[in-house]
Backbone as CSV, one residue per row, in Angstrom:
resi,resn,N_x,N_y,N_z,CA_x,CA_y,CA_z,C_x,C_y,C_z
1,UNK,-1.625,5.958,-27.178,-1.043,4.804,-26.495,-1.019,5.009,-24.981
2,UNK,-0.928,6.353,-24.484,-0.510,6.604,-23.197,-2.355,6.218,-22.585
3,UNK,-2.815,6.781,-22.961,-3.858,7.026,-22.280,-4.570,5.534,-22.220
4,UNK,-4.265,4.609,-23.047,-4.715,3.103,-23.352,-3.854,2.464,-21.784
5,UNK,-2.930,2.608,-22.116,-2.304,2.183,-20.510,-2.458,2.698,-19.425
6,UNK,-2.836,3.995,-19.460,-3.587,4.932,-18.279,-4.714,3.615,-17.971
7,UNK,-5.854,3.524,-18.638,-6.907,3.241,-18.340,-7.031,1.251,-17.756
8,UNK,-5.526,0.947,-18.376,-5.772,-0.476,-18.399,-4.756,-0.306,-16.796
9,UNK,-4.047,0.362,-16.714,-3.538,0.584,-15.155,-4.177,0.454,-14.193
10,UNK,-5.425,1.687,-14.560,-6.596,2.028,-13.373,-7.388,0.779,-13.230
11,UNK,-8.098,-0.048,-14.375,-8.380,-1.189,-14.151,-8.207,-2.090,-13.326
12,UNK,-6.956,-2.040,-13.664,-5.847,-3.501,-13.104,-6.423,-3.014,-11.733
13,UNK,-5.577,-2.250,-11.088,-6.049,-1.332,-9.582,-7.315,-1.951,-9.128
14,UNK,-8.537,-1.279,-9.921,-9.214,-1.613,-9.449,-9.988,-2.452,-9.539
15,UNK,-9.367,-4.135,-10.239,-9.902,-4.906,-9.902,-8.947,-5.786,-9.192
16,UNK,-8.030,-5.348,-8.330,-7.177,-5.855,-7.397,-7.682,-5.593,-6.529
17,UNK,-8.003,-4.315,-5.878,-8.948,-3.592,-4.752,-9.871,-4.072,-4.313
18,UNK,-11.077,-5.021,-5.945,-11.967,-5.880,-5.326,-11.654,-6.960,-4.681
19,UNK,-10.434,-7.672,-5.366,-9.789,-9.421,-4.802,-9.400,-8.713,-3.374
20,UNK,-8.759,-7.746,-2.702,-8.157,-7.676,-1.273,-9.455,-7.247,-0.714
21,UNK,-10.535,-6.865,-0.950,-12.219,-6.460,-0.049,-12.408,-8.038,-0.197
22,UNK,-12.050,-9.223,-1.019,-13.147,-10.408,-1.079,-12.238,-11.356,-0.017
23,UNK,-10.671,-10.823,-0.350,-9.663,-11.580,1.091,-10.141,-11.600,2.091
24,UNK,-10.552,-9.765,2.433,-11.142,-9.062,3.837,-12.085,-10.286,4.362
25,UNK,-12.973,-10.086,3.592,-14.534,-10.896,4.011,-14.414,-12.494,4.135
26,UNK,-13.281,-13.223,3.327,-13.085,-14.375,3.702,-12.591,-14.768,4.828
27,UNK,-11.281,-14.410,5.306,-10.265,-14.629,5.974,-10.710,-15.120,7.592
28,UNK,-11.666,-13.912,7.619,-12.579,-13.814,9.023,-13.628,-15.115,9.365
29,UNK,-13.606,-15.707,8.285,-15.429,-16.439,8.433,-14.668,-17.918,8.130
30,UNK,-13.060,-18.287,7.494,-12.610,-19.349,7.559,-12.591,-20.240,8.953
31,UNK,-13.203,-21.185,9.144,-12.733,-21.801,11.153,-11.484,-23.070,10.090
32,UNK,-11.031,-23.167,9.157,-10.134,-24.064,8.622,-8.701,-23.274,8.471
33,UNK,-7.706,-23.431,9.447,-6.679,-22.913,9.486,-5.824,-23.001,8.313
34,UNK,-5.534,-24.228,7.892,-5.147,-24.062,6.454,-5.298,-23.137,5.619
35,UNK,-6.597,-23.444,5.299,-7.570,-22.349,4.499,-7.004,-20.738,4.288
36,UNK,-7.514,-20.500,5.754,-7.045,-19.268,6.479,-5.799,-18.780,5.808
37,UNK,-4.687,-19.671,6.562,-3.275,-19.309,6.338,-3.198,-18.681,4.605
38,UNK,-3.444,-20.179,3.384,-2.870,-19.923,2.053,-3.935,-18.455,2.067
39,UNK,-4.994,-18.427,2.375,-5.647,-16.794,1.981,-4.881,-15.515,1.737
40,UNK,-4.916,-15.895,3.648,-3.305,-14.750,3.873,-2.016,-14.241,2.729
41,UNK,-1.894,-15.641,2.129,-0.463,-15.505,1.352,-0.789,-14.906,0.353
42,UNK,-2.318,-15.459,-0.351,-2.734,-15.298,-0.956,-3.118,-13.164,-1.279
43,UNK,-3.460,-13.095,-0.094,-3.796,-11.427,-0.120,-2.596,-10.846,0.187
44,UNK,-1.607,-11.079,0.476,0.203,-10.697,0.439,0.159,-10.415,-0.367
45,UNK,-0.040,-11.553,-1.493,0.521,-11.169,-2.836,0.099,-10.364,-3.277
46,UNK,-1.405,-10.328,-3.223,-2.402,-9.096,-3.795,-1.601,-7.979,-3.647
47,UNK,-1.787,-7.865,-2.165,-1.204,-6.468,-1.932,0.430,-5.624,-2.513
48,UNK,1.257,-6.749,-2.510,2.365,-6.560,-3.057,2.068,-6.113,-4.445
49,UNK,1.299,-6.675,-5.651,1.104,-6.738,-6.807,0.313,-5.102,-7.081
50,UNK,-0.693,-4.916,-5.753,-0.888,-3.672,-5.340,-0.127,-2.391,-5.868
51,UNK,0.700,-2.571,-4.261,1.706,-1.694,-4.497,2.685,-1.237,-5.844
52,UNK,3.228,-2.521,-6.054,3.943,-2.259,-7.295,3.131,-1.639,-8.513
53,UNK,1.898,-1.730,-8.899,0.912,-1.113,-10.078,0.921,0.513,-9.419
54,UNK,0.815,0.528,-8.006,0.475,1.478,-7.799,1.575,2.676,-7.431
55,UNK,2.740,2.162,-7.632,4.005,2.994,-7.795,4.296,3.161,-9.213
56,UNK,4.580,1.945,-10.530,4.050,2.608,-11.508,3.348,3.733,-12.087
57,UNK,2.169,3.595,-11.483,1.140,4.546,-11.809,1.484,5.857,-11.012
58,UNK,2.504,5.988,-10.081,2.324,7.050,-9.947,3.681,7.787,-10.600
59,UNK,4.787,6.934,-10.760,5.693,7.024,-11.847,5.086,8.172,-12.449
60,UNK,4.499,7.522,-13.446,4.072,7.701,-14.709,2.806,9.178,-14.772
61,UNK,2.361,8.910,-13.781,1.762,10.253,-13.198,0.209,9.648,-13.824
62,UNK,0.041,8.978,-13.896,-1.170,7.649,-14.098,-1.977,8.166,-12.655
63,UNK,-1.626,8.364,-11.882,-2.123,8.054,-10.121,-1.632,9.600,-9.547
64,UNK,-2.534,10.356,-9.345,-1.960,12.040,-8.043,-2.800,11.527,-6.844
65,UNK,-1.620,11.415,-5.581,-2.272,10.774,-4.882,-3.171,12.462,-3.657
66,UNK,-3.864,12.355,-3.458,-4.740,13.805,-2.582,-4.016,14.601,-1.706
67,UNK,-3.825,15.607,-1.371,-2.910,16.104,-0.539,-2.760,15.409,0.898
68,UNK,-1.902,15.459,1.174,-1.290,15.177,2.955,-2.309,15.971,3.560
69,UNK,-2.929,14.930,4.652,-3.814,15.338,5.315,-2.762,16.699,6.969
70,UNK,-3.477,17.347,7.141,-2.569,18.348,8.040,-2.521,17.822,9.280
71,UNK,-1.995,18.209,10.270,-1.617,17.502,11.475,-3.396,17.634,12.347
72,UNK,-3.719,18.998,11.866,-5.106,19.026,12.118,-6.377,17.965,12.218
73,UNK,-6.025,17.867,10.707,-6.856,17.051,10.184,-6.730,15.224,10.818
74,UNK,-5.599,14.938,10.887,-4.920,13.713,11.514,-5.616,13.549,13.272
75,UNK,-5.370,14.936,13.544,-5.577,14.966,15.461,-7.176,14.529,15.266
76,UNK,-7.906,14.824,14.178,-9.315,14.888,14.609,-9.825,13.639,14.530
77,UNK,-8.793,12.757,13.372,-9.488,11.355,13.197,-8.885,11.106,14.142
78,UNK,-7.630,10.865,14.829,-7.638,10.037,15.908,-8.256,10.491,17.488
79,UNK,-9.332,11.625,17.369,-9.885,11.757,18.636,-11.490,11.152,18.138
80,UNK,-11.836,11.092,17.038,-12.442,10.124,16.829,-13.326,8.929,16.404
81,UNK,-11.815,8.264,16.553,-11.738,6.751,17.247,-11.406,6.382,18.318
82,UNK,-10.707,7.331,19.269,-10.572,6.970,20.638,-11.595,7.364,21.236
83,UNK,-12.461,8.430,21.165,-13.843,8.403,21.569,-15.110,7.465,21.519
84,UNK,-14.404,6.518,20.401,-15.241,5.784,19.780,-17.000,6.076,19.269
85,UNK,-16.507,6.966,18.589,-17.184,7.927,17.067,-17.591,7.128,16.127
86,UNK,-16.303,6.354,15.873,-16.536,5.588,14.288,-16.274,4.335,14.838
């Protein structure tokens, strides 16, 4: 049973992940403010619905999220993007 909800968890995830990449790509290319706006609300929710699966899952130990990146590791991405690297 566990592992049936493991897998229908990860799912869920990741076909939420695709709807907030298809928000991404809309949101930008709307010139109809309306439009625009309900999107927005629209990818709120996503994201909220997000989060909450994705605190579950880590509840449940469904989700180990990668270690904490070190202060090291942190200094290097932000030198760069201020170099403008990436």
């Amino acid at each position: 049973m566990q592992l049936q909800e493991k897998i229908m968890v990860a799912d869920t995830l990741a076909g939420i992940n695709g709807e907030l990449l298809r928000y991404a790509e809309m949101i930008p290319q709307s010139e109809n403010k309306e439009l625009k706006q309900t999107l927005k609300q629209l990818r709120n929710a996503c994201e909220q619905s997000q989060e909450e699966l994705y605190n579950i899952a880590r509840e449940k130990s469904y989700y180990v999220p990668a270690a904490k990146a070190t202060d090291e590791e942190v200094r290097h991405v932000k030198e760069l993007f201020t170099q403008g690297t990436i």
